[in-house]
C-alpha positions as CSV (number, residue, x, y, z in Angstrom):
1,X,0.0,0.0,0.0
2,X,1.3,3.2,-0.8
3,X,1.4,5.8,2.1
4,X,1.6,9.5,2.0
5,X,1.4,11.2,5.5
6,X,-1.0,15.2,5.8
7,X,0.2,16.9,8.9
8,X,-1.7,20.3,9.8
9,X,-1.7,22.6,13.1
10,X,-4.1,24.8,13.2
11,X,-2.2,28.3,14.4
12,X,1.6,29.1,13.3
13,X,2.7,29.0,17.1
14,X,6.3,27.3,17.3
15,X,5.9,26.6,13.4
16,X,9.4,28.4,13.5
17,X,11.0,26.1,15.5
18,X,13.8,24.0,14.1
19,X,11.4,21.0,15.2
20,X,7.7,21.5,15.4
21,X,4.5,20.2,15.9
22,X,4.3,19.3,12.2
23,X,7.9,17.9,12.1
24,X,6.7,15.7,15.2
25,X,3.2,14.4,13.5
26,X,5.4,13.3,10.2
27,X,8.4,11.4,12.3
28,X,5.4,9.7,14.2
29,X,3.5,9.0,11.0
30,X,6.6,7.8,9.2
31,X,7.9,5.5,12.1
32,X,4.5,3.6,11.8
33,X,4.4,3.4,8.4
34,X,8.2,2.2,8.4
35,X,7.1,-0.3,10.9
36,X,4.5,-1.4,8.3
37,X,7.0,-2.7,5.7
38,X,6.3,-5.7,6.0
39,X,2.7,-5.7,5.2
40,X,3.7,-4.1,2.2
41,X,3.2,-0.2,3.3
42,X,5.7,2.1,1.3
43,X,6.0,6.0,2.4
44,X,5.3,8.1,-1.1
45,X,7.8,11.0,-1.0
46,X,7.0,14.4,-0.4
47,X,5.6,15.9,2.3
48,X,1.8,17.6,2.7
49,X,1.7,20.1,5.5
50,X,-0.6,22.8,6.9
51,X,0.8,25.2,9.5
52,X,-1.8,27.8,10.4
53,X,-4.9,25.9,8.9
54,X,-8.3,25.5,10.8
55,X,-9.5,21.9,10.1
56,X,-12.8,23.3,9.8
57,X,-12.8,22.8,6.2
58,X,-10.9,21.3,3.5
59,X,-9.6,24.3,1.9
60,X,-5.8,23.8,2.4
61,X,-3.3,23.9,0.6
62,X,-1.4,21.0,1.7
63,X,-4.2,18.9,1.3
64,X,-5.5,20.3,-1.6
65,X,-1.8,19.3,-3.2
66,X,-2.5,15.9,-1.7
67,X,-5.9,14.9,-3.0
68,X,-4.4,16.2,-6.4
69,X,-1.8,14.2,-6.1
70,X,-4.1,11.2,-5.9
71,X,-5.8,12.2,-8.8
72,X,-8.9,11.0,-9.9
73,X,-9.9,7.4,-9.3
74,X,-7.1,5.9,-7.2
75,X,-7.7,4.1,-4.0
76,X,-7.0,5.9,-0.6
77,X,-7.0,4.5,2.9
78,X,-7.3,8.4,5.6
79,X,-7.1,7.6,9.4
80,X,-10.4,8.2,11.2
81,X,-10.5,11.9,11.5
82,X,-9.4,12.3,7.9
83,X,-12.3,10.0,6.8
84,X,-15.1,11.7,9.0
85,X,-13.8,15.2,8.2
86,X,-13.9,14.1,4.0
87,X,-17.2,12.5,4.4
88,X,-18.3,15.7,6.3
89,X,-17.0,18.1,3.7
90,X,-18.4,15.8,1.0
91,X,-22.1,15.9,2.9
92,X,-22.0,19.9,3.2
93,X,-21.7,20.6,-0.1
């Protein structure tokens, strides 16, 4: 399966930092998906991040960029939140 990894925070406090909050949620993501190798999980490269970007609706650029990148037709597998928060978005419009 082919893994890509959205991190988003939604205010730019610490986004500065050497290491942030957005640097921490793609080590952790990475590290599980790393650990997933052997079920046949491979990290796409690239990374798809939102510092500063309310989750209250899908207009981000890093996830925008993202679902692009999926384009039309593949086969995705979001965590919970992600899948609520699409089928949400998909429901309001």
């Amino acid at each position: 399966m082919r893994c890509a990894i959205y991190t988003r925070k939604s205010d730019e406090e610490g986004l500065a930092q050497p290491f942030n909050s957005l640097d921490a949620q793609h080590e952790s993501a990475e590290a599980y998906i790393l650990s997933q190798q052997h079920a046949g999980w491979i990290l796409l490269a690239g990374r798809y991040d939102d510092g500063g970007f309310t989750g209250a609706h899908l207009e981000r650029p890093g996830l925008q960029r993202l679902l692009s990148d999926l384009g039309a037709g593949s086969q995705w597998h979001a965590n919970r939140a992600a899948a609520r928060q699409y089928r949400k978005a998909r429901w309001s419009h």
